[in-house]
C-alpha angles and dihedrals in degrees: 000000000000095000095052083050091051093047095047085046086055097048105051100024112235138073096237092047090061091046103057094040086058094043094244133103129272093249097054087051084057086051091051097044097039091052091048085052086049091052102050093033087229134109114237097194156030121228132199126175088247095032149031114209122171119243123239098261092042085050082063097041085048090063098048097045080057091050103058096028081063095053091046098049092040081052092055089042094055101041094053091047093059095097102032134091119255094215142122129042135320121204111212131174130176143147126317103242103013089053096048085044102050120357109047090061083060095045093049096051086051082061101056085048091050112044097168090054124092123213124215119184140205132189110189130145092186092072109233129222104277095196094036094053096033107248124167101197132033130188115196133184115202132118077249110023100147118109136193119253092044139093099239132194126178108248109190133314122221120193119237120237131194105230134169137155135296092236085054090060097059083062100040121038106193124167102158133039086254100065086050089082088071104051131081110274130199117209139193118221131145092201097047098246115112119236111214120257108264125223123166112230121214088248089068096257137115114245098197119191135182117213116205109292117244099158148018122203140170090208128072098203096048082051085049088046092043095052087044085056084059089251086132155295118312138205100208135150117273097241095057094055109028100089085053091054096042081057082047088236088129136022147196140270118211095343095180083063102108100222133189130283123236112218132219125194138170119241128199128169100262117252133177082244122011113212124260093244092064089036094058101042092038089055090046089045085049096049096044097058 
């Protein structure tokens, strides 16, 4: 039980999120999370009065709490679909480009395995109403992208890296975050103001900077192909770009920087027994990314 507390804490941050998301109270989430903390003789997170971090060493424990709370529940999956059907249809919806790179060839091999299962989906970076439009399974990007009123499970994190082109750094030199401030920047935003560039210090903070801003787009590859045309610097998730900087059509700015990691989880509206069909085709989602 306390490693699925501290999980869920992490997750979401705070103490009474967790709570409520677990159906205990706040202080028995500090019980579980002070004894844990007892136990290892290390401390898990940091806490401000505004803000709640893990610490480095929460941030290892994190991953492998993941690791063996997945095996568990796709266990238990796995063991309770044995003797179900794997039929109907199954509503999914997920991110535009994330969900055409690397989750419909998924999906499409899951419909060659199950031949009595329909597939509807769904490509949608606005993130519809899952309960409102009957979905049965969700997947969200965000550096928080977990929300009350769902079943939730980490699906995979992929670091973000600030890229541009080789013919960019014959104009910029930059060798530190600081001297990103003064380059041209390229920025994603669907509602046309800019969010700041994120990067985790070793004091547990967040230092956050803005280059100048060249462009505005709704649409993360035409930034990656507007920072490969030499437009600009761009702060992009690795698997988008990595193939571009492999070709060495892009590259990368202070790559010794650590950066923070987009997330990625599967939502799914929270019931006593999901059915086999989202089971099966959550846990080979799971196991493929």
């Amino acid at each position: 039980m306390s490693m699925r507390v501290f999980v869920t804490a992490a997750e979401l941050r705070s103490f009474t999120a967790a709570a409520k998301a677990l159906g205990i109270s706040a202080p028995m989430v500090g019980k579980h999370i002070n004894a844990l903390e007892d136990h290892l003789g290390v401390t898990l997170f940091h806490r401000t009065t505004r803000r709640m971090d893990l610490s480095d060493l929460g941030r290892v424990y994190y991953d492998r709490c993941m690791g063996i709370l997945n095996d568990v529940e796709a266990t238990d999956t796995l063991v309770k679909g044995l003797n179900h059907d794997i039929s109907g249809t199954l509503r999914i919806t997920m991110p535009v480009l994330f969900g055409k790179r690397l989750v419909a060839p998924i999906l499409f091999s899951a419909s060659q395995n199950y031949k009595n299962l329909k597939f509807e989906l769904y490509f949608d970076d606005n993130a519809p109403d899952i309960l409102t439009e009957r979905f049965d399974i969700a997947i969200r990007s965000g550096f928080s992208s977990l929300r009350q009123g769902f079943a939730s499970q980490h699906l995979t994190n992929y670091p973000m890296i600030i890229c541009c082109s080789p013919s960019f750094t014959k104009r910029y030199a930059v060798t530190d975050l600081v001297q990103l401030k003064d380059v041209d920047g390229l920025f994603y935003s669907r509602s046309g103001q800019v969010r700041p560039w994120r990067f985790p210090k070793e004091d547990g903070r967040t230092l956050e900077t803005i280059p100048q801003c060249r462009l505005i787009l709704n649409d993360i590859e035409a930034i990656a192909d507007a920072a490969e045309a030499g437009l600009g610097a761009a702060w992009l998730p690795s698997w988008l770009v990595q193939d571009r900087i492999d070709e060495g059509r892009l590259v990368r700015l202070c790559p010794e920087q650590e950066t923070l990691q987009l997330n990625y989880h599967l939502l799914w509206p929270k019931s006593q027994l999901l059915p086999a069909k989202t089971s099966a085709v959550i846990e080979m989602i799971r196991s493929h990314l």
